[in-house]
MARPA-426413 format. One record per residue (C-alpha): x, y, z; residue number from 1. Coordinates in steps of 0.2 Angstrom, whole numbers, plus 5000, padded with zeros to 4 digits. Example, Ala and Ser with C-alpha at 12.3 -4.5 7.8 and 13.67 -1.06 7.14 Angstrom:
2
xx|yy|zz|seq
5062|4978|5039|1
5068|4995|5036|2
This chain:
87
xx|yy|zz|seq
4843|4903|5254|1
4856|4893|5254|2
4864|4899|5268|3
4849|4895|5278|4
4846|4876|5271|5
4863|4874|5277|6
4860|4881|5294|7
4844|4871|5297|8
4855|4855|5292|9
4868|4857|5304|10
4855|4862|5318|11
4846|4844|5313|12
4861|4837|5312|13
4869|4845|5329|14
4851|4839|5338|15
4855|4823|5332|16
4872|4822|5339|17
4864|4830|5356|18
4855|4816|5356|19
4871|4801|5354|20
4879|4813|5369|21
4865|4810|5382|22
4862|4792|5376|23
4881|4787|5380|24
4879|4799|5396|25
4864|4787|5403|26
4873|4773|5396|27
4890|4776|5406|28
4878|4782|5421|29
4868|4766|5421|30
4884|4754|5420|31
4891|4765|5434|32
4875|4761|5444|33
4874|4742|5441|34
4892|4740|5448|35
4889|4752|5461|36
4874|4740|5463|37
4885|4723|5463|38
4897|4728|5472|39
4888|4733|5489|40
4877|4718|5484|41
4892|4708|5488|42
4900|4716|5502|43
4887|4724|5510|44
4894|4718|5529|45
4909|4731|5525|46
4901|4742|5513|47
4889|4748|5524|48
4900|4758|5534|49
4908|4766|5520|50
4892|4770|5510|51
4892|4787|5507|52
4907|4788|5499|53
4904|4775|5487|54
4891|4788|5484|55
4901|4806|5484|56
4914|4795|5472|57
4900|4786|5461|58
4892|4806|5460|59
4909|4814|5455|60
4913|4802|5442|61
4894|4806|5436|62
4898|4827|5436|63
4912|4824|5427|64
4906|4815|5415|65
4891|4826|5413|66
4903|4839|5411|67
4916|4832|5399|68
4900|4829|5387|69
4892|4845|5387|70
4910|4851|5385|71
4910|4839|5369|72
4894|4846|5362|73
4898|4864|5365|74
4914|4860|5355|75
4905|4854|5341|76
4893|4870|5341|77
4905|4881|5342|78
4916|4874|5328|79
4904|4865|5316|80
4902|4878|5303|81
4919|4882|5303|82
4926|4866|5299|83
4910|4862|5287|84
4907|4846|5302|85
4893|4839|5295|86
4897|4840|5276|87
């Protein structure tokens, strides 16, 4: 029985910090897009011919965050009862 209160905790628990992950995901995410935004705002005469890669670089930065925080949360699956993570 305890075993399993224990599990349940840690899957609240790991939920929870799923949650923080994808919050600072859309936070970086959104901060990218603003200055993504002011910037060609303020230099659209030159920008416009170099949009799309504006795009491809603002899009890689975006995959590899996404990937560095699945990675994060996968980490903390993996090893959060064997380092008792939520105790």
């Amino acid at each position: 029985m305890n075993n399993q209160a224990m599990e349940s905790k840690y899957h609240r628990k790991l939920n929870g910090d799923s949650v923080l992950i994808v919050g600072m995901l859309i936070l970086l995410v959104s901060v990218e897009v603003f200055l993504l935004y002011k910037i060609l705002t303020e230099t659209w005469e030159i920008a416009k011919n170099f949009f799309y890669l504006y795009v491809i670089f603002v899009g890689l930065i975006v995959i590899i965050e996404a990937i560095g925080c699945l990675s994060v949360r996968s980490s903390i699956k993996k090893h959060m009862f064997e380092f008792e993570y939520y105790d």
